[in-house]
N, C-alpha and C positions, 0 to 999 in steps of 0.2 A: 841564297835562295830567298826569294820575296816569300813574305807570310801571304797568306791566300787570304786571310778574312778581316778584310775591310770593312769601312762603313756600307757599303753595298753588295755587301755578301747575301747570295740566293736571290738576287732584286734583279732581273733581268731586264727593264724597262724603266725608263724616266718616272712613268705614272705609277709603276712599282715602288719606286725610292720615293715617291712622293707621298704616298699611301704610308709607308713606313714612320717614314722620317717625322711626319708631320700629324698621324693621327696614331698612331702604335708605339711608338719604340717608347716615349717618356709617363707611361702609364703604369700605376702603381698592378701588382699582382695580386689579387683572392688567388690563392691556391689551395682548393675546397676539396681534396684528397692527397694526402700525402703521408705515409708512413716515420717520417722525423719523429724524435723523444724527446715528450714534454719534458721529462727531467732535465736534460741536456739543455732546452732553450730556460727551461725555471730557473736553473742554475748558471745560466751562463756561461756554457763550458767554453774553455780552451783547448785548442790542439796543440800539441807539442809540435805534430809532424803531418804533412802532405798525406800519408798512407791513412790516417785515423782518422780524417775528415772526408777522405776522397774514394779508397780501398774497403773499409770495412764495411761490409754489407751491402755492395754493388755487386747485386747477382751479374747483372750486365758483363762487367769487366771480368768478374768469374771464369762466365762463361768463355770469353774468349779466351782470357790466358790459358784455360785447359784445351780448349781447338787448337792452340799453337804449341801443343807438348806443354807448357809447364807446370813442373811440377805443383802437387797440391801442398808441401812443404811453403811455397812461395804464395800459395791461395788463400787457404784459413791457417796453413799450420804455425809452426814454430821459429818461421822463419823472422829477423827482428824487422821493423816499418820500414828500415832504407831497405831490407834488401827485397821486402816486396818491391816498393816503385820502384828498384831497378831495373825488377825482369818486369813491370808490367811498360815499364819505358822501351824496351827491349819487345814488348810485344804492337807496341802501340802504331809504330808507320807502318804495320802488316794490316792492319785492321782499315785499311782505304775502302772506302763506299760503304764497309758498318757505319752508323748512325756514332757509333764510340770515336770516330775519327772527328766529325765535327763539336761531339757536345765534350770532348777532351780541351780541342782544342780555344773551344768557347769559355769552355770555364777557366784555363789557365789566361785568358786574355782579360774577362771580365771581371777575376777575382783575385789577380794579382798583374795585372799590368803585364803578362808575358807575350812577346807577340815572335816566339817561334814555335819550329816543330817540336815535339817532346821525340827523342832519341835516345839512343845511349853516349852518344855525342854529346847531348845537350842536357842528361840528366842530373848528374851532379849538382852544374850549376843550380837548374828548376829545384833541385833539395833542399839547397842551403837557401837559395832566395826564398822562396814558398817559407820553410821553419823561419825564418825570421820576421816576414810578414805576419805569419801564424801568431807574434809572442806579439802583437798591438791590439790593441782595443776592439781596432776595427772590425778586427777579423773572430772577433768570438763568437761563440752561434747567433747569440743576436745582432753582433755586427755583419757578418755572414748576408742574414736573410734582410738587414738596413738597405745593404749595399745595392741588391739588387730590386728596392724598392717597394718589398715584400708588405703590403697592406693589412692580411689576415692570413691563416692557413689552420685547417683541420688535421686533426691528426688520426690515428686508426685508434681504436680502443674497446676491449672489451667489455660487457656488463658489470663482471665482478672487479670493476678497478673505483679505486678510492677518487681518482680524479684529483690526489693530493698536489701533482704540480702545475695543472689546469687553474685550479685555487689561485696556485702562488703565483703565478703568471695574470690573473686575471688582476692581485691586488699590488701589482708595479708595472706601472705606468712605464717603465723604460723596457721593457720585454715587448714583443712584436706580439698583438693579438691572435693567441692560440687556443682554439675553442676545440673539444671533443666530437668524435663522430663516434657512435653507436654502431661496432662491427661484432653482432651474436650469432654466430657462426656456431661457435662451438654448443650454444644452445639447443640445435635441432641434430648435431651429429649425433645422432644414436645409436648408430651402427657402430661407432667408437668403443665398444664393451665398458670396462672397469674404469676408460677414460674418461667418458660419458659419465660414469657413476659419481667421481670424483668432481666434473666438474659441477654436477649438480648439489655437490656439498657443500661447494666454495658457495654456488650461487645463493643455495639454504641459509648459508651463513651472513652475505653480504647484504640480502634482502630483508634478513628477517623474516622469512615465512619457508616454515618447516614443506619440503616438496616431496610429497607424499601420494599424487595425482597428478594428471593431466592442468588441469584447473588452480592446483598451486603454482607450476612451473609457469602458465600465463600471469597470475596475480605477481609471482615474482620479478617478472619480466617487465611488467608494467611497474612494477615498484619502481625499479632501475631505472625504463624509460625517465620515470620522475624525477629522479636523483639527477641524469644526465642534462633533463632540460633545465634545471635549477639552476647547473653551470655551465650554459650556455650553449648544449647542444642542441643545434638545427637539423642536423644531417644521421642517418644511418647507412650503413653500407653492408653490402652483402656477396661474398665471393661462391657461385654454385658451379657446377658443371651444366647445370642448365635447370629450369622447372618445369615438375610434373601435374597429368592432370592424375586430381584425386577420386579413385575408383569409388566406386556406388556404397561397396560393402566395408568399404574400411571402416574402423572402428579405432579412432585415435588414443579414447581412454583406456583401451584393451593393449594397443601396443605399444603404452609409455608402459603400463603395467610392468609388459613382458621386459621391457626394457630393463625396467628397477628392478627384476628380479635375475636377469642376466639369462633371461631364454631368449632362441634364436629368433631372428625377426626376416620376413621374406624380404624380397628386393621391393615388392610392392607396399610395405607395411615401413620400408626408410623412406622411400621418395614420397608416400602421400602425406609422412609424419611431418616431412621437413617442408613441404608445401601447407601443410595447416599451420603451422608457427609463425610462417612467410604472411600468410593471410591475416593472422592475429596480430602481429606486428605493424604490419600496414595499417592496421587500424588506429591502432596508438597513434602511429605517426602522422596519420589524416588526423586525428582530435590535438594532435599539438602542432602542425602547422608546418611540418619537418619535410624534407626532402629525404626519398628512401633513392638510394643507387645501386644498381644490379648487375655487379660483373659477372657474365657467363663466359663458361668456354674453357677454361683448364685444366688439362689432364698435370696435377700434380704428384711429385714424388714419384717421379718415372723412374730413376736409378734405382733399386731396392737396396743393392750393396752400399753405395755412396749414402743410402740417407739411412743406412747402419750408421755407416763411420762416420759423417759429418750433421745428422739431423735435417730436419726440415725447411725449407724457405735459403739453401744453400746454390740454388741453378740449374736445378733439375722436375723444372716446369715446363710444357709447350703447349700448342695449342692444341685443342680436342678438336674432334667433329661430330657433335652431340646435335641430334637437332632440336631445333629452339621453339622454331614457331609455336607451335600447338600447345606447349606447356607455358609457356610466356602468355599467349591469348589468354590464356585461362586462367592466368593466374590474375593478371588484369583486370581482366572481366570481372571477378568474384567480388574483387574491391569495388568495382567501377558500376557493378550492379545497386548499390548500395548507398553510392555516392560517397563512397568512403575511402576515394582511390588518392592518396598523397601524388605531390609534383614526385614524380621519378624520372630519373636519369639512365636511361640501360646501354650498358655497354658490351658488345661484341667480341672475342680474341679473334675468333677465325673470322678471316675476311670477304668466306666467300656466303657470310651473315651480314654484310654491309646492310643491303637492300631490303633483308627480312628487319630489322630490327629498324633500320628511316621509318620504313611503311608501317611496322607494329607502333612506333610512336605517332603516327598519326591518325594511327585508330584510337584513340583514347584522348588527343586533344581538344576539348570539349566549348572550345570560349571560355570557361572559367576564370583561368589566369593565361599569359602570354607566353608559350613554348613550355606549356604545363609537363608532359612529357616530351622530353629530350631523349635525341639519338646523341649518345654522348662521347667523347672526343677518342681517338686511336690510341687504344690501350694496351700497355706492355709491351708485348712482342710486335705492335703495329704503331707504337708512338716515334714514328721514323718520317724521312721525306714524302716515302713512294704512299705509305701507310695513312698519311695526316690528310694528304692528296686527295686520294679516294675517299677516305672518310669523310672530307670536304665536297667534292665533289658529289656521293651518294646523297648527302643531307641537301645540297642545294637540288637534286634532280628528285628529290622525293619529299622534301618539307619546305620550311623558310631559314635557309643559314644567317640571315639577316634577326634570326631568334637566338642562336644557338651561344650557349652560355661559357664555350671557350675550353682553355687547355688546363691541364696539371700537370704536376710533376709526378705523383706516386710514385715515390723514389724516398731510401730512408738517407739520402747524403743532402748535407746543407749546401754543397758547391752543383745539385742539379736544377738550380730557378734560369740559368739560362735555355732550359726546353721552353718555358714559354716566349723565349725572344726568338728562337727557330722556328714556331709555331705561328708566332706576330710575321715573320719574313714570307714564309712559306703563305700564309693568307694573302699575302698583302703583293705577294708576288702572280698568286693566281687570277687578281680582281685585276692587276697590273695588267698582265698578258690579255685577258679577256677585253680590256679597254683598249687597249693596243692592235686587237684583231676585229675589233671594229664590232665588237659581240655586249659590248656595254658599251654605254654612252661615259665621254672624256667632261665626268661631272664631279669633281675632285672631294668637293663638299659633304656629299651625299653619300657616295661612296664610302668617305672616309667618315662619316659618322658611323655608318654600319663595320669598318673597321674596329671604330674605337666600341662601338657598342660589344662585339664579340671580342674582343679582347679585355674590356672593364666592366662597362656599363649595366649591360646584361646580365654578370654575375651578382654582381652588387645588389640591383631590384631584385633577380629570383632569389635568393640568400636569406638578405636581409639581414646580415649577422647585425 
């Protein structure tokens, strides 16, 4: 059986392959959200085995091996690394038209020279070849993200983090430039009870400044900001289920109060808390020049049992139907009243938010800077064909895609940088067919600047890393 993925895979037209080949495919990657461990790149890990680099921590592949019966022994448990990728080999040609059937089989071509299908037939072999590649230079987390061209990348990170291998990464030259993102999340859960308490202790501590009000919790916050932009953070990141507008009578110093002292807080008294942090935050990052990103839309920890026995961030996320509009305006607007509204990037799960969220970024586009607010690229459960598609599609019918600052991986595996070479095809296929049907002009140049722009260029100026 012929391997299906060619040098012209997904490229349905001559002026597609040409768009690829010549203005996408040999460009380095910003990949300006991604959940990878600094530690891991500081250090230079090694894998010993296929399952450690590729298995651990792919909700993705999680999720399906549990759709196909297997057991959770074979998932997180105790089972040894071969005999995960056995059964996830064993689950892998079920998985046709999931997005896991192509970025499987991309990565086993791109990161180890394999060019067939992954079976139970073929897995053995894929084990012993893969661990043996694994034990060469090339292949250690910094050869890993070399290999695929990897320019810069952000990582996800807390306020209360020392940034100790950010440091160490920044002062060797032979590490791929890894710069921190600012994700304080756990800053505005308040609704968290004793968790929330604790974490404002860690923060007390790590800021230096005793949080005892409203107005320490911002001074600390701001501390941090400082610290994060000293080493070299540009970006913050924020994962909500959506934002609220904040009612007339709230009283925000009244419900951190109630908070530190462990009284109940209404539903109105979390959402407006967490929207005022949202606002004070935004400010910071307009006075340092930072890019803030706003993933809405997940209903997390849907299992209750499952995220007893196995914890959080384990595959038992989907997408919400929260609506967006109204709190997103306003949350905007408050910044944007002010002139205080940082480049932000917002991101949609559910997709029938495509249109609301193109159009809310173009109410805030102001002439300031170029594609200031971004409709930003098909996230999670929509970073797929059909998913990138549309997403593509809505930004070109509602904004300028010829602004739009490109793909990521948001993935914690070093073998997921070929999503943005499926992302370069899938573009590059769509401006293809549109030339082809006589809906753009056959101008290969121009065209393909705007290729290479959303696939490099673009990222690079709005950045700035």
């Amino acid at each position: 059986m012929s391997f299906f993925i060619g040098d012209d895979f997904l490229l349905e037209t001559d002026f597609a392959k040409t768009l690829y080949h010549n203005h996408a495919k040999n460009l380095p990657i910003i990949d300006y959200h991604n959940h990878l461990s600094p530690q891991e790149i500081a250090t230079d890990r090694t894998f010993e085995n296929i399952s450690q680099v590729w298995l651990a921590g792919d909700h993705y592949k999680w999720r399906a091996m549990r759709a196909y019966g297997i057991n959770e022994k074979y998932i997180t448990g105790d089972a040894t690394d071969k005999e995960k990728f056995l059964k996830w080999a064993e689950v892998v040609p079920y998985t046709v038209r999931n997005p896991l059937y192509h970025w499987t089989h991309l990565e086993l071509k791109n990161y180890f020279g394999i060019n067939e299908l992954l079976s139970t037939k073929t897995a053995v072999g894929i084990w012993d070849e893969t661990s043996e590649i694994l034990k060469q230079s090339s292949h250690s987390a910094n050869g890993l993200l070399k290999l695929m061209n990897v320019e810069s990348l952000c990582t996800t990170d807390d306020p209360t983090d020392d940034l100790e291998y950010h440091k160490a990464i920044s002062n060797n030259s032979s590490r791929v430039k890894t710069l921190p993102t600012f994700r304080p999340d756990k800053a505005f859960a308040i609704e968290n009870g004793q968790e929330y308490l604790d974490y404002i202790d860690r923060l007390s501590q790590v800021s230096g400044v005793q949080i005892s009000t409203f107005s320490d919790l911002i001074e600390a916050l701001q501390n941090r900001v400082n610290f994060f932009h000293e080493n070299g953070c540009r970006l913050s990141d924020h994962g909500l289920e959506q934002l609220y507008v904040v009612q007339d009578e709230f009283d925000v110093n009244s419900a951190f109060a109630k908070a530190l002292q462990k009284q109940p807080l209404s539903l109105n008294e979390i959402q407006s808390f967490k929207t005022i942090i949202m606002c004070e935050l935004g400010k910071m990052y307009h006075q340092n020049g930072w890019t803030q990103q706003l993933h809405l839309g997940p209903i997390r920890n849907n299992n209750k049992r499952l995220l007893k026995e196995l914890g959080s961030d384990t595959g038992f996320d989907s997408i919400g139907d929260f609506p967006q509009a109204v709190g997103l305006s306003s949350f905007l607007n408050e910044l944007d009243a002010t002139d205080q509204l940082a480049k932000t990037i917002i991101y949609n799960l559910n997709p029938s938010d495509n249109e609301v969220f193109a159009t809310m970024a173009g109410n805030f586009n102001d002439g300031s800077i170029r594609g200031k607010v971004q409709y930003g690229s098909a996230w999670w459960f929509l970073d797929q064909k059909d998913g990138m598609e549309k997403q593509l599609n809505t930004l070109s019918n509602q904004g300028l895609l010829s602004c739009f600052v490109g793909m990521l991986t948001d993935s914690r595996s070093f073998l997921s940088f070929p999503r943005h070479e499926y992302f370069r095809r899938i573009l590059c296929n769509l401006i293809g067919n549109d030339i082809a049907n006589g809906e753009l002009p056959n101008d290969p140049e121009h065209l393909g600047k705007i290729v290479s722009d959303i696939c490099y260029h673009n990222a690079k100026n709005y950045f700035n890393f």
